[in-house]
N, C-alpha and C positions, 0 to 999 in steps of 0.2 A: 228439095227445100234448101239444101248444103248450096247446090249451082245457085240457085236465086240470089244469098243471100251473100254468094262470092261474088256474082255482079254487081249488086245493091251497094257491095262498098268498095270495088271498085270505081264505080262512077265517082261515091261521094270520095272517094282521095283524090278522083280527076278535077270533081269542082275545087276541091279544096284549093290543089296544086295552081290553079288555072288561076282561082281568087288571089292567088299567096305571091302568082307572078303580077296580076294585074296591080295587084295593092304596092307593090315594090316599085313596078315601073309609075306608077303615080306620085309616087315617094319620091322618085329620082327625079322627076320631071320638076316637083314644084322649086325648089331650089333657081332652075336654068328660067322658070315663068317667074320669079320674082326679079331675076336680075334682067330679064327684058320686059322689065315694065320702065319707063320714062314718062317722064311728065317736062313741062314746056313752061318756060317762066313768060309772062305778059305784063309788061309795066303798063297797065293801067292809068295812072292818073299820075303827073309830075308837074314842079313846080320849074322846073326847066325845060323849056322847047324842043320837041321833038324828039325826049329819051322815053315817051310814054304815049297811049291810044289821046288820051286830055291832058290841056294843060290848065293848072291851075294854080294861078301866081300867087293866089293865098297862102298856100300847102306850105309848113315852113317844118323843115326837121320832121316829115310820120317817122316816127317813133312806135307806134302801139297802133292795132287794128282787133276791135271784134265782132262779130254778126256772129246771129244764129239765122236757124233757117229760114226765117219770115221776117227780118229786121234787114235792112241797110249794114252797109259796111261803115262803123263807125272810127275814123280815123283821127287820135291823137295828134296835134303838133305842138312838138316841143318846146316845152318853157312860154309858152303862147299862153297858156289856159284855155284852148279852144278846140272843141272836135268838131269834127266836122263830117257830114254823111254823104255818100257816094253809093249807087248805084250797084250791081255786080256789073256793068259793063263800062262803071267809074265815072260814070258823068254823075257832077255833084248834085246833092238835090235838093239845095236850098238853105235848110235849115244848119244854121252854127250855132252850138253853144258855145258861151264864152263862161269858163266859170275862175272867177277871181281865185288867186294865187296867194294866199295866207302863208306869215311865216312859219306853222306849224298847225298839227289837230290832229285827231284819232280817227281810226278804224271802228264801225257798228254792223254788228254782223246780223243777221236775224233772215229767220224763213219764212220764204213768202210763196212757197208752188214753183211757177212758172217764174223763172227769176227775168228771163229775159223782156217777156213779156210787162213785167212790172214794171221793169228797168225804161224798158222806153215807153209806158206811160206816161210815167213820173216825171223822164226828161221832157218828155214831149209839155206837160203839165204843167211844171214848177222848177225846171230847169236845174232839178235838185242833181249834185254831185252823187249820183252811185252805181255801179255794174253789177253785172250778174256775177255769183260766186265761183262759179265756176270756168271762167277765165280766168280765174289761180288753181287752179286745179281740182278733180273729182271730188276732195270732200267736199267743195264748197257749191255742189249740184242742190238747189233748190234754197239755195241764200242768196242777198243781197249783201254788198258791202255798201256800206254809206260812209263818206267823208262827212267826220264830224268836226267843223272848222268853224272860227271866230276871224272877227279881224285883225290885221297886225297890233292894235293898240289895245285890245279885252286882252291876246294873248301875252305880252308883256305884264298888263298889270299881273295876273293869275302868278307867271314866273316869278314876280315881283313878291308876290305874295308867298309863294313857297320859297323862298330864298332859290331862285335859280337861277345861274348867267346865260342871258344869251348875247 
């Protein structure tokens, strides 16, 4: 029974040994597999000739890009007020929102599920100003933000009204 029970743990210090080597050389390995990982930049869509797959003389200043994974890539251009949606292989696809440029207005946060999904209803719908929450980061998973804005002359009066300069 002794002999038995000195090879019984012999073997299990050999699995051990053998798991203790493999687990180390995996250990050492991932380090060298993260540093030859590469990734490939593709200009997609540009508003100058031939630095991108489209060109798109609209495209003025992207500045901001979001999609989720069943949405269009919706691309901000700057100071424009207009996004505008492109494809994943960057051909545009039609639809531009234009959303007027007020001198000022607040942030409305609130939970809606599926934020992205809401998100491009709503544009698609009423061309309302708001993104999904989490395009600012993890808290903001399963909110919307809505731009809550007036026009330049409500906004004044209200300043007006609180004693404030602008």
């Amino acid at each position: 029974m002794q002999g038995l029970w000195n090879r019984c743990a012999r073997r299990i210090r050999l699995m051990l040994a053998l798991l203790l080597v493999a687990g180390m050389a995996t250990i050492a390995s991932l380090p060298a597999y993260a540093a030859s990982t590469r990734f490939q930049q593709v200009n997609l869509v540009s508003d100058i000739p031939g630095l991108a797959l489209h060109t798109d003389p609209d495209l003025v200043n992207p500045w901001g890009i979001s999609h989720s994974g069943t949405s269009p890539n919706w691309v901000s251009d700057n100071g424009t007020g207009v996004s505008t949606l492109y494809n994943t292989a960057g051909t545009k696809q039609g639809l531009v929102v234009t959303i007027p440029l007020p001198a000022g207005g607040f942030y409305l946060w609130y939970r809606v599920g599926d934020a992205w999904a809401y998100t491009e209803r709503l544009v698609r719908e009423s061309g309302a100003l708001l993104s999904p929450g989490d395009f600012y980061g993890s808290a903001g998973s399963e909110y919307v933000r809505v731009a809550v804005v007036q026009p330049d002359d409500r906004i004044d009066l209200v300043a007006r009204r609180l004693g404030i300069a602008i």
